[in-house]
Structure formats: structure tokens, C-alpha cells
N, C-alpha and C positions, 0 to 999 in steps of 0.2 A: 483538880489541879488547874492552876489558870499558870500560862506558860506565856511568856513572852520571845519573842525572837530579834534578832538585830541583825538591818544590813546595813552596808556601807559601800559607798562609791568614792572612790580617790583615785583619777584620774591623769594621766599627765596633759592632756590638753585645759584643767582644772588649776590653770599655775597664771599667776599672771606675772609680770616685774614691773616695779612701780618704785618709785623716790617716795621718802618719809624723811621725817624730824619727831622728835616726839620730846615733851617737854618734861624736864625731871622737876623734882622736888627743891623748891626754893628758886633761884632765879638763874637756870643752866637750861640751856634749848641745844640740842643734840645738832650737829651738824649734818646738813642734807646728804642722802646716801640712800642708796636702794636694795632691794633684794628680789630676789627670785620666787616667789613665793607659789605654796601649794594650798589646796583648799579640798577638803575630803569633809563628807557630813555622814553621819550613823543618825539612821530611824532603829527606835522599836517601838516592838508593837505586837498585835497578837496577828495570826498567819490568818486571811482571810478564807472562810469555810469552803468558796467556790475556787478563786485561783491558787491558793495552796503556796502566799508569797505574801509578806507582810505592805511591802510596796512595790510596784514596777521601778526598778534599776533606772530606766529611760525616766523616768516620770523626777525621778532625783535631779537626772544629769538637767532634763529638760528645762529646771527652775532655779539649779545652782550657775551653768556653765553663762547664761547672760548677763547673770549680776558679776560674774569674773571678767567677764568679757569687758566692763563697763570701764573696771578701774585697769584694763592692762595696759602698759606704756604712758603713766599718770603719775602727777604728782599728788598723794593723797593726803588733802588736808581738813583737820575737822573742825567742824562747824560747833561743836558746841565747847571748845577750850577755853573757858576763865582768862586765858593766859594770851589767847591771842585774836587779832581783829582780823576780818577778811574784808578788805576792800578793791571793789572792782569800778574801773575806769575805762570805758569801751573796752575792748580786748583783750585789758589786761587784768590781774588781780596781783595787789599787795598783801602782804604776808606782814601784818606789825605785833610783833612781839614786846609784850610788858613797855607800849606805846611809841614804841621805835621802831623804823621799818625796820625787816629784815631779808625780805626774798619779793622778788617781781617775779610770775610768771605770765606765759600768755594765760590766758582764760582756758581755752580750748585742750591747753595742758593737765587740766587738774581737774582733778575728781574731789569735791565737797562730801562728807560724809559726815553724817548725824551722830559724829564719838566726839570724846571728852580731848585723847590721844589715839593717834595713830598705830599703837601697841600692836602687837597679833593678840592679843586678849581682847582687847574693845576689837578690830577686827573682825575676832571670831563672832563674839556679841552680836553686830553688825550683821553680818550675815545669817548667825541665827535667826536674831528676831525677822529680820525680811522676811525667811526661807518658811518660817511659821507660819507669820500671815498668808504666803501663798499655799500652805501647806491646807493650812485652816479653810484657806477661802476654794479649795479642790473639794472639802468637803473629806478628809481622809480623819474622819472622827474613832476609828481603831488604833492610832499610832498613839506613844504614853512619852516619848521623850525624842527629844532631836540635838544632835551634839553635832559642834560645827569642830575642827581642827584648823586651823592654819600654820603653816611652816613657814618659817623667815628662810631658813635653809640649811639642810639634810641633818635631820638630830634636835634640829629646835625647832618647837614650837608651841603654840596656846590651842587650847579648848575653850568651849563654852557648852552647856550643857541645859537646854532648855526644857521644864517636864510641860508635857501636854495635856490638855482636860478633854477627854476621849468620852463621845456621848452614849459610846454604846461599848458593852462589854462585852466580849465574846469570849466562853466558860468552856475547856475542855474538862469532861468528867471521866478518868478512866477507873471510876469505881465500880461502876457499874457492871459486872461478873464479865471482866474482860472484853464490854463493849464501849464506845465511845461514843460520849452523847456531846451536843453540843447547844448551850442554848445562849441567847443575846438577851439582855437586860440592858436598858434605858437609865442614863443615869442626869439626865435631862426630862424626866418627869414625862 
């Protein structure tokens, strides 16, 4: 039997509030406004033979809670929109939508982020793929998927659901006349 497990951490210090726009279909740009937001991530993955826990709880919070921390109290605008230019002038940056200004912040205000829109789905995206790379580069080669959540607020919110390329597989066999064998395979050659 190969058995996967799943935890999750969704914390309330895991919330940030921040100001968005987000740009719809055709030529309509959402009016600035904020939300509350919450940010919880699920691993799975298979339970490690020694600690008997698929990841350390802490080891989550340790890698998601500074990337929350980054965008709390921010205006989050992204950097790769079709739709819109970001131009920064000492301190400050403009916000020009379909080549008209539309928004001046300070600089210091605003959080640039590598999405299309500011959605909780690009969001979620967002911090999945980060959360991967440090996940990847921890070296946690048994975990098979990482899904981010973000809540705009209480009842709504996006997912994003990343699968992961796990180098090593770890096999529970409980066929074996009622014992339990365990053996790892390389799937990295």
C-alpha cells in the first residue's frame, strides 16, 4: 500500500490586509479596496519512517508567515499585467492603466508581485510557487503536492494546488503476514 498523508497549517497570525484592484475583462479596472486576508497551505506526502510526521508544523509556519508578513499593510500590485505600467519616480510609483495614470503611491507602500492580477487565485499561485522553491531547496524530496488557500474574507476564497517531483519514495507494505515493511526507491536514478 503506498499511503499518503496531509497536514495543514492555517493560522490567524497567517492573515495579512492589504489594498488591491484587479483588472477585469475588456477595459474595466476594479476600484481600489482591501481585504483581510488569510493564507493556510496543506503538504502531502508520505509520514517519514523516523519522525512518524509528514513535515514539521513549524517548518510550514517558518517559510509561509514572512512571505505574509512582506505584503501586510500594502498595496499589492502586479508586475506582470498586460494592462498596466508601473512607474517609479524617487519615492513614489504610478499605477498607469491602459496608458492613463491611475493611482500614485508612496513606493514604501506597495508590494510588486510577479502575477498577471491580484486575484486570490494568482495570489494563491504566488505563494505556492515561492513556498515550493523553498520547500525544494529544504531538500523535503517525500512531500507529492502543496496547496496554498487564500481567503479574501470568511466563506471566500482561491486555492492553488502545486504536485511535486518527490526523489525518493517511501512504500508501506502491509502485506507482508501482518508485518510492515518499509522500503525507499530513488526515483532520481
Amino acid at each position: 500500500m503506498n499511503a499518503n498523508f496531509q497536514v495543514t497549517v492555517s493560522k490567524d497570525y497567517l492573515s495579512f490586509s492589504s489594498a488591491h484592484f484587479i483588472t477585469f475583462r475588456g477595459h474595466k479596472c476594479e476600484s481600489l479596496h482591501g481585504h483581510n486576508y488569510r493564507v493556510g497551505v496543506t503538504v502531502t506526502g508520505q509520514v517519514d519512517p523516523e519522525c512518524q510526521f509528514v513535515v514539521d508544523f513549524a517548518v510550514l509556519k517558518e517559510i509561509l508567515r514572512p512571505m505574509v508578513d512582506a505584503i501586510d499593510h500594502k498595496v499589492l500590485l502586479p508586475t506582470a499585467s498586460p494592462k498596466l505600467t508601473l512607474e517609479e519616480s524617487g519615492d513614489q510609483l504610478t499605477v498607469i492603466y491602459l496608458g492613463a495614470p491611475r493611482y500614485q503611491f508612496p513606493r514604501s507602500d506597495c508590494a510588486l508581485l510577479p502575477v498577471t492580477n491580484t486575484t486570490a487565485e494568482m495570489l494563491a499561485e504566488y505563494f505556492a510557487t515561492t513556498m515550493q522553491a523553498e520547500i525544494e531547496g529544504r531538500g523535503f524530496d517525500h512531500l507529492t503536492e502543496l496547496e496554498i488557500e487564500v481567503e479574501e474574507s470568511p466563506g471566500q476564497a482561491a486555492s492553488y494546488r502545486a504536485v511535486l517531483s518527490p526523489s525518493v519514495n517511501v512504500t508501506l507494505d502491509t502485506t507482508t503476514a501482518g508485518r510492515t515493511a518499509i522500503s525507499s526507491t530513488s526515483t532520481t536514478g
